[in-house]
C-alpha positions as CSV (number, residue, x, y, z in Angstrom):
1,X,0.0,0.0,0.0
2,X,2.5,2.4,1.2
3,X,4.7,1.9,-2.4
4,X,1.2,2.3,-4.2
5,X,0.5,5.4,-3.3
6,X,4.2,6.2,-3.1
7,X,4.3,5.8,-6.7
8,X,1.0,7.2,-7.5
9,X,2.1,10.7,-5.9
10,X,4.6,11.4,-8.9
11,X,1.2,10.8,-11.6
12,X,-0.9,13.1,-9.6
13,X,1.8,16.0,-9.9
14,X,2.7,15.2,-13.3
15,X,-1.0,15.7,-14.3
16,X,-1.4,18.6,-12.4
17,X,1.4,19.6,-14.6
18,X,0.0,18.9,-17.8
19,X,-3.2,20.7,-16.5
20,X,-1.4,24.0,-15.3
21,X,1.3,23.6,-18.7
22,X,-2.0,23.2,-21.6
23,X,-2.9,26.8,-21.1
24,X,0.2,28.5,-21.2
25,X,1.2,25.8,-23.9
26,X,-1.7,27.3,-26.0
27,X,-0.9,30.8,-24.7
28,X,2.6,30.3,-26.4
29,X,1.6,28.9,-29.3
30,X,-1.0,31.9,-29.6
31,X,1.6,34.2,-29.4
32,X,3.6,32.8,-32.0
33,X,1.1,32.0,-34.4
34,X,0.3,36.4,-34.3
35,X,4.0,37.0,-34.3
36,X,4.2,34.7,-37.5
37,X,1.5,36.4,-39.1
38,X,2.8,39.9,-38.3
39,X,6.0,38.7,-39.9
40,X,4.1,37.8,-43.2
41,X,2.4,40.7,-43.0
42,X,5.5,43.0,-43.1
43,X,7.3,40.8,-46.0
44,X,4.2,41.2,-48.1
45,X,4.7,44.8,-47.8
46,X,8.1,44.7,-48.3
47,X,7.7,42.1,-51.4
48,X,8.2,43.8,-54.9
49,X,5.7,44.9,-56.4
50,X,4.2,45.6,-52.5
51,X,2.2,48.7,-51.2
52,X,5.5,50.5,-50.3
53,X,6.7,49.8,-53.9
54,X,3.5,52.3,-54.9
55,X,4.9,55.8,-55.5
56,X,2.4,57.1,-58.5
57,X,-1.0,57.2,-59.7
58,X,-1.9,59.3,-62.8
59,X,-5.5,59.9,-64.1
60,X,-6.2,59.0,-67.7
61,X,-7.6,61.5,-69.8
62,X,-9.7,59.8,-73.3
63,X,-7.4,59.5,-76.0
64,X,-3.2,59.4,-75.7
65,X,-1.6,59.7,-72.8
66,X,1.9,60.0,-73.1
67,X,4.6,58.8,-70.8
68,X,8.1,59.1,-69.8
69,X,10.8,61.4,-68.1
70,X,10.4,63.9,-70.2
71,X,8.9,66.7,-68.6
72,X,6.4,67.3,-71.8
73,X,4.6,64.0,-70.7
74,X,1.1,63.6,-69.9
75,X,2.9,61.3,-67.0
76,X,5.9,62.6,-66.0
77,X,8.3,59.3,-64.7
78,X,10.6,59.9,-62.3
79,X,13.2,57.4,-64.1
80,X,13.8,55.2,-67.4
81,X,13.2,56.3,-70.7
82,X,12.2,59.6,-71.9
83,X,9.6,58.9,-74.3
84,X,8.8,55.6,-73.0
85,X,5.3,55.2,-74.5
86,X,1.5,55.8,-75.0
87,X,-1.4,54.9,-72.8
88,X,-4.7,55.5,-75.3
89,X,-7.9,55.2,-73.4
90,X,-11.4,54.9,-75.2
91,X,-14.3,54.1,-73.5
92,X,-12.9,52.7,-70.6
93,X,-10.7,50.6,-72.4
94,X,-7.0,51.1,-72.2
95,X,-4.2,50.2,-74.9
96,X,-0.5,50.5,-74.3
97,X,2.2,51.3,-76.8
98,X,5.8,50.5,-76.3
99,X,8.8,49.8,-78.8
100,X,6.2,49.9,-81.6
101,X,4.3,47.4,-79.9
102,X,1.0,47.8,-78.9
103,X,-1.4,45.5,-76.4
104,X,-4.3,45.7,-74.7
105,X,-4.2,46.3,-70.4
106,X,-7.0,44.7,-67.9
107,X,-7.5,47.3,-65.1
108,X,-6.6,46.1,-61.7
109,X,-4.9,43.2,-63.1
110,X,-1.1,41.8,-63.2
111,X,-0.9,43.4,-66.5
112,X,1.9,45.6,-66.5
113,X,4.5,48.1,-68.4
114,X,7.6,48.5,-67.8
115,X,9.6,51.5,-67.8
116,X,13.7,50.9,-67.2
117,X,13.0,49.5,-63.8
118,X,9.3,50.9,-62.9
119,X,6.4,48.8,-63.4
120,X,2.8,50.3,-64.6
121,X,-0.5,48.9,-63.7
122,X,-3.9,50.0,-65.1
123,X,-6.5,50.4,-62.2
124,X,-10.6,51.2,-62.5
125,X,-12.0,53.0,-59.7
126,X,-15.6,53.2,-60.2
127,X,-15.2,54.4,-64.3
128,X,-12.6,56.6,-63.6
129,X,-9.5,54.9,-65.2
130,X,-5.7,55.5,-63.8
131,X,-2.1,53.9,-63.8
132,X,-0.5,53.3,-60.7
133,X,3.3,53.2,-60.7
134,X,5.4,50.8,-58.6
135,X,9.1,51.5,-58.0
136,X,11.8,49.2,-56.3
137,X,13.5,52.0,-55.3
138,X,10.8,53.8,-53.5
139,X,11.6,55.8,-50.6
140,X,7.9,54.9,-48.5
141,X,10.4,51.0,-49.0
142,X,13.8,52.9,-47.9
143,X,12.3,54.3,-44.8
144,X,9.9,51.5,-43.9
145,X,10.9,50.7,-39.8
146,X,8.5,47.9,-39.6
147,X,4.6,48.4,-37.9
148,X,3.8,48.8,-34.3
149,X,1.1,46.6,-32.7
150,X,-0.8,46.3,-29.9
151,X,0.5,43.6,-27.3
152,X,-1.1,40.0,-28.9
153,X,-4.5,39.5,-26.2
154,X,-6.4,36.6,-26.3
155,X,-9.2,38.3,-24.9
156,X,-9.7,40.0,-28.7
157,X,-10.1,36.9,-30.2
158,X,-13.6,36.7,-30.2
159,X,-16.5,34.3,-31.3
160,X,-18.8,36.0,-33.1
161,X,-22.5,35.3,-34.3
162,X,-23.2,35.5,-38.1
163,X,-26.8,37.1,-39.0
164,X,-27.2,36.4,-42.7
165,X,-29.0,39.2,-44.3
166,X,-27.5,40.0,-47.8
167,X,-27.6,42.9,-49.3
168,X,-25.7,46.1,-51.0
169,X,-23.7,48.3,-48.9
170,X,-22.2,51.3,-50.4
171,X,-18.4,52.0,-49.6
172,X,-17.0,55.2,-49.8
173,X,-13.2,55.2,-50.8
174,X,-10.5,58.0,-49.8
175,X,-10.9,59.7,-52.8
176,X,-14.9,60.5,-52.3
177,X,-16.0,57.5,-54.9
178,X,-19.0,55.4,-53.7
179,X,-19.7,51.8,-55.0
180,X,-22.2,49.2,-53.9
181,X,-20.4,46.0,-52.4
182,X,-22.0,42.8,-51.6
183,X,-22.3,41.6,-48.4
184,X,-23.8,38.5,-47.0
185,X,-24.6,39.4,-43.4
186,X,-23.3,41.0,-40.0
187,X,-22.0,39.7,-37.4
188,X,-22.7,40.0,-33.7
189,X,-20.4,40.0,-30.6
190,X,-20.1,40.9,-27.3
191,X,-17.0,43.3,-26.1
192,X,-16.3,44.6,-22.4
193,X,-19.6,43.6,-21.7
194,X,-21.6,45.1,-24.2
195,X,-22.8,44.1,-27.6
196,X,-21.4,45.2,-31.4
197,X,-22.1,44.7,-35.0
198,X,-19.9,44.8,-37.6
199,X,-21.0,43.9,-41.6
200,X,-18.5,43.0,-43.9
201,X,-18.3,43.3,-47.2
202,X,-16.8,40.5,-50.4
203,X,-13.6,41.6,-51.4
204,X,-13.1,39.6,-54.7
205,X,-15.5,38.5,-57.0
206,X,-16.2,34.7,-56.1
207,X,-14.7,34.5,-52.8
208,X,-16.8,33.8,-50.1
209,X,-14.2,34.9,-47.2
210,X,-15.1,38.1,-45.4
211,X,-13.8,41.1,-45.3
212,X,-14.1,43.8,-42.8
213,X,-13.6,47.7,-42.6
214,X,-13.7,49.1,-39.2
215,X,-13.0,52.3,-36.9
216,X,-12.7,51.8,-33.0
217,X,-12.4,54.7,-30.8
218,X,-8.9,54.6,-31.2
219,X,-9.1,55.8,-34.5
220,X,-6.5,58.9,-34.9
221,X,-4.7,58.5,-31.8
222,X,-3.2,54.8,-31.1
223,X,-4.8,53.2,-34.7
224,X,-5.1,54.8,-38.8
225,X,-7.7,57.5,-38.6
226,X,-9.5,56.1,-41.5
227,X,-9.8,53.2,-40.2
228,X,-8.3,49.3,-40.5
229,X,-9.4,45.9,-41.8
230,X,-9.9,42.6,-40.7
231,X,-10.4,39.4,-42.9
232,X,-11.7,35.9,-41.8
233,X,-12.8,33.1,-43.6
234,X,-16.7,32.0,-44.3
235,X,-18.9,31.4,-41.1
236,X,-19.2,28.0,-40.1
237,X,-21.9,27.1,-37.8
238,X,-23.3,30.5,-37.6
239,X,-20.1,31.5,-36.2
240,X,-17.1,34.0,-37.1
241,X,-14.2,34.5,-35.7
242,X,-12.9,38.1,-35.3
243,X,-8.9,38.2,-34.0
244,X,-8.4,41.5,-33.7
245,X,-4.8,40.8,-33.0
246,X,-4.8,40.5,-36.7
247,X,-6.5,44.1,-37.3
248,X,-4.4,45.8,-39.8
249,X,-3.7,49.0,-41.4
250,X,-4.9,49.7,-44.9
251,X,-2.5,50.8,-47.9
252,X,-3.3,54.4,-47.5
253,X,-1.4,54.2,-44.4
254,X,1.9,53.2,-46.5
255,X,1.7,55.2,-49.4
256,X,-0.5,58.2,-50.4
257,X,-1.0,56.3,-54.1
258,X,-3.9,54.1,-52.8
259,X,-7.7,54.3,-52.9
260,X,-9.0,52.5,-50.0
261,X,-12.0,52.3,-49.0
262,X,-13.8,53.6,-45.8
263,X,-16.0,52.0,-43.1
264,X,-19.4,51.8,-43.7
265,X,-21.1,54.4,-41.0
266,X,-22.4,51.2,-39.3
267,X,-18.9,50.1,-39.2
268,X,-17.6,52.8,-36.6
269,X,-17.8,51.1,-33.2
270,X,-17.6,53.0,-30.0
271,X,-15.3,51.2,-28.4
272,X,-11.6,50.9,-28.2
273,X,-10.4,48.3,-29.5
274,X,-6.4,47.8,-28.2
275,X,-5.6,45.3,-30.5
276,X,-3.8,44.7,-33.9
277,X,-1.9,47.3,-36.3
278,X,-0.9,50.2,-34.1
279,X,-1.1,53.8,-36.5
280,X,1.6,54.1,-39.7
281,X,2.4,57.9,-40.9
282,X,3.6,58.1,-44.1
């Protein structure tokens, strides 16, 4: 008897252990899986061809558009050739002529130009058609220091409810352009003891992933004044899961080339949310 419960002694505090270690084994694991994604986060802006690559955008005008260094340009370049070619917009579509070669350019697309070592990209913002300019050697990629976040909290991870109720929700984007989006619901959750709504919108045509803008209360001190974003995948089981830990800025905060959109009014919670992507000035 007395080596039975002798040896049973060493069990009891080894499962005590595992009990006490499974929490902060999770906690751990947690923290690494946000400091991963924060990681990945940071290389895809620093990636080429990433938001602090973006250093131009240049409105069309119907007809030819030329561009190059040359200050005579319709788009002036700040390097490579100086007649480097011809952008010729008609009725929304857009041609590019380069070398004698001419081809057609899908807005908002990987369909590019290049010019020595910039890369041009045709974008479509609700009819009104532009080319947005990436450069390796942009300075918003120089002088990036990396983003400041919140301390990862668990306690922002939250389980929401989904509420299908699908319908058209117009977005409002930083340069005063308003499109309907779809969205397929909101979501419900509770927060410091009250209750929130937040409706997202589908980014890409096809996907069924959601896709949320937002403002908190610490919108234009701690966070981006115009707000951040949050994705998740589908609900499953009625259920989302918003990690605010994962909250992050939009490109507008990286380079003043972008056209993001804005949170819905419904969007703009009264709360503080201390979690995720902490304000980026460029």
């Amino acid at each position: 008897m007395r080596r039975m419960c002798s040896g049973k002694r060493p069990r009891l505090r080894y499962a005590a252990a595992v009990v006490i270690g499974l929490p902060l084994f999770a906690a751990a694991t947690y923290q690494a899986e946000i400091a991963a994604w924060r990681h990945e986060r940071e290389a895809h802006l620093r990636a080429d061809g990433g938001w602090l690559t973006v250093t131009g955008l240049f409105w069309l005008h119907e007809g030819r558009n030329t561009f190059g260094t040359d200050p005579k340009s319709d788009i002036v370049l700040p390097a490579g050739p100086a007649q480097a070619g011809i952008f010729d917009l008609h009725n929304g579509n857009v041609t590019a002529t380069t070398a004698g070669s001419t081809r057609n350019l899908h807005p908002d697309s990987d369909d590019f130009v290049s010019a020595g070592r910039l890369r041009l990209y045709v974008i479509d913002r609700a009819g009104r058609i532009g080319i947005r300019l990436k450069d390796p050697q942009s300075p918003y990629l120089r002088d990036f220091h990396g983003i400041e976040a919140f301390p990862a909290r668990e306690e922002y991870r939250i389980l929401a409810r989904f509420v299908p109720e699908p319908k058209k929700v117009p977005i409002t984007n930083i340069i005063g352009q308003t499109e309907p989006e779809d969205s397929p619901g909101y979501v419900v959750f509770r927060l410091q003891g009250r209750e929130y709504r937040l409706r997202p919108v589908i980014d890409e045509p096809g996907s069924r992933d959601l896709f949320f803008i937002f403002r908190d209360l610490t919108g234009g001190h701690e966070t981006y004044g115009a707000g951040r974003f949050l994705d998740t995948p589908p609900p499953q089981n009625g259920q989302v899961v918003l990690d605010f830990n994962k909250a992050y800025n939009p490109p507008c905060a990286f380079t003043p080339y972008a056209t993001c959109p804005l949170p819905p009014k419904e969007n703009r919670l009264p709360v503080r949310i201390e979690a995720g992507e902490k304000k980026y000035g460029h």
